[in-house]
C-alpha positions as CSV (number, residue, x, y, z in Angstrom):
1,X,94.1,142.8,145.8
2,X,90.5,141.7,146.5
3,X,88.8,138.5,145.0
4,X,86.2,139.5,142.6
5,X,82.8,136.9,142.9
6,X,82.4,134.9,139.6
7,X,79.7,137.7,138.9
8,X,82.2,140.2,139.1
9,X,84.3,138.3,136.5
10,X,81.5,138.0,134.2
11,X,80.4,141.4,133.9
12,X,83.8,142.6,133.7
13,X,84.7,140.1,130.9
14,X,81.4,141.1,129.5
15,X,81.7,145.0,129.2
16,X,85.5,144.8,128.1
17,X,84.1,142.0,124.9
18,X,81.2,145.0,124.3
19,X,83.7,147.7,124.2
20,X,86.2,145.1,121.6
21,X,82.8,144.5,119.6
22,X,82.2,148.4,119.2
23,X,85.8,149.4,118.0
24,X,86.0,146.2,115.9
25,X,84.3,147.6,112.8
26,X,86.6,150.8,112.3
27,X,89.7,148.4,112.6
28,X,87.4,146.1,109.6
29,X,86.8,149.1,107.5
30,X,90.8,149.4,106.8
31,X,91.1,145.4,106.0
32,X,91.9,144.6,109.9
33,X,90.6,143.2,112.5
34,X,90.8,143.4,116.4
35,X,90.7,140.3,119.3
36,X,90.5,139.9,122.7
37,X,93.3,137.2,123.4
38,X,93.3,136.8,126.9
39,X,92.0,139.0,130.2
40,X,92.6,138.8,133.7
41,X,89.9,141.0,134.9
42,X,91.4,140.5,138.6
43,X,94.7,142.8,138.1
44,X,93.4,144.6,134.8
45,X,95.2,143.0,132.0
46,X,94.4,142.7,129.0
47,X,95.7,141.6,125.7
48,X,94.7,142.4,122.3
49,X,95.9,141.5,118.7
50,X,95.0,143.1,115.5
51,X,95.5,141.0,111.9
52,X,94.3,141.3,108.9
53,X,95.5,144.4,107.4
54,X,97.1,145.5,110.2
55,X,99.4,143.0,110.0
56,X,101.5,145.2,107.6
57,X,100.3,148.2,108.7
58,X,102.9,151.0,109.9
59,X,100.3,152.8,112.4
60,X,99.2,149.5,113.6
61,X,101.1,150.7,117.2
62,X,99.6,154.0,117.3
63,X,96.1,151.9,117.2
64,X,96.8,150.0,119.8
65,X,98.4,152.8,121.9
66,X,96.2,155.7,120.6
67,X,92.9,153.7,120.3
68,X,92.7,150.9,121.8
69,X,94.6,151.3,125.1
70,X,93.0,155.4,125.6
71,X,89.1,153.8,124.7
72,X,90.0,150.2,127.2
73,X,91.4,152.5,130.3
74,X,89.4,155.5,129.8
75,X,85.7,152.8,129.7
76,X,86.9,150.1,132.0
77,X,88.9,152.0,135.4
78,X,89.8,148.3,136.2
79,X,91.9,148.1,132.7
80,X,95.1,148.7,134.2
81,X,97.4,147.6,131.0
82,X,96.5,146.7,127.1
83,X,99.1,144.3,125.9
84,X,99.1,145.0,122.0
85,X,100.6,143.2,119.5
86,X,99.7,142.0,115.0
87,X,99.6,138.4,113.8
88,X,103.1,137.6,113.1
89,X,101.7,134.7,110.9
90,X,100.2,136.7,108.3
91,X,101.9,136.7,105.3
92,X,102.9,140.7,104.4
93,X,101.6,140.4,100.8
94,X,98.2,138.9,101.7
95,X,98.1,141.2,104.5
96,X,98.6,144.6,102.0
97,X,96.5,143.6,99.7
98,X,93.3,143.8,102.4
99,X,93.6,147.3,103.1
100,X,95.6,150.2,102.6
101,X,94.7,151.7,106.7
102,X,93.6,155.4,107.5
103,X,94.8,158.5,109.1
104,X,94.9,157.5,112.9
105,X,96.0,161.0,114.7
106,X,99.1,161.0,117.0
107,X,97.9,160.1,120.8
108,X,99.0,163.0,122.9
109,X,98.6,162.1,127.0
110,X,97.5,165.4,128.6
């Protein structure tokens, strides 16, 4: 594995909080919301949560895996893995009561 310059980082860490920013507000539209909690840019991690609505949320894995990993890995060709997971702190009645979610299609890998 080669050492990435603290410029490197940066820009890496940079263009992978863009791409977060940009998907954020269709995950807010259904009561949700979606954050970057950690990155190592060096081997291509990443981790993601949603909350909000998407706490309760039944398609709330097909997000991550249909949306969120495909749009990280197809952008960023140092994303090698998207760790995905909802606030298990949210309390399921609050959490319905933000939004009721959308169609998300089934993620197919050609």
């Amino acid at each position: 594995m080669t050492s990435l310059t603290d410029e490197q980082r940066r820009a890496r860490l940079e263009a992978l909080q863009s791409l977060i920013d940009l998907m954020r507000p269709a995950v807010q539209a259904d009561g949700g919301d979606l954050v970057l909690v950690r990155a190592d840019v060096e081997a291509g991690v990443v981790e993601v949560e949603l909350q909000g609505a998407c706490s309760s949320c039944a398609i709330s894995s097909d997000t991550i895996q249909g949306g969120v990993t495909r749009i990280l890995t197809d952008r960023l060709d140092w994303v090698t893995e998207v760790i995905g997971g909802v606030d298990e702190e949210a309390d399921l009645e609050a959490s319905m009561a933000l939004g009721t979610g959308g169609y998300v299609p089934r993620y197919r890998k050609l």
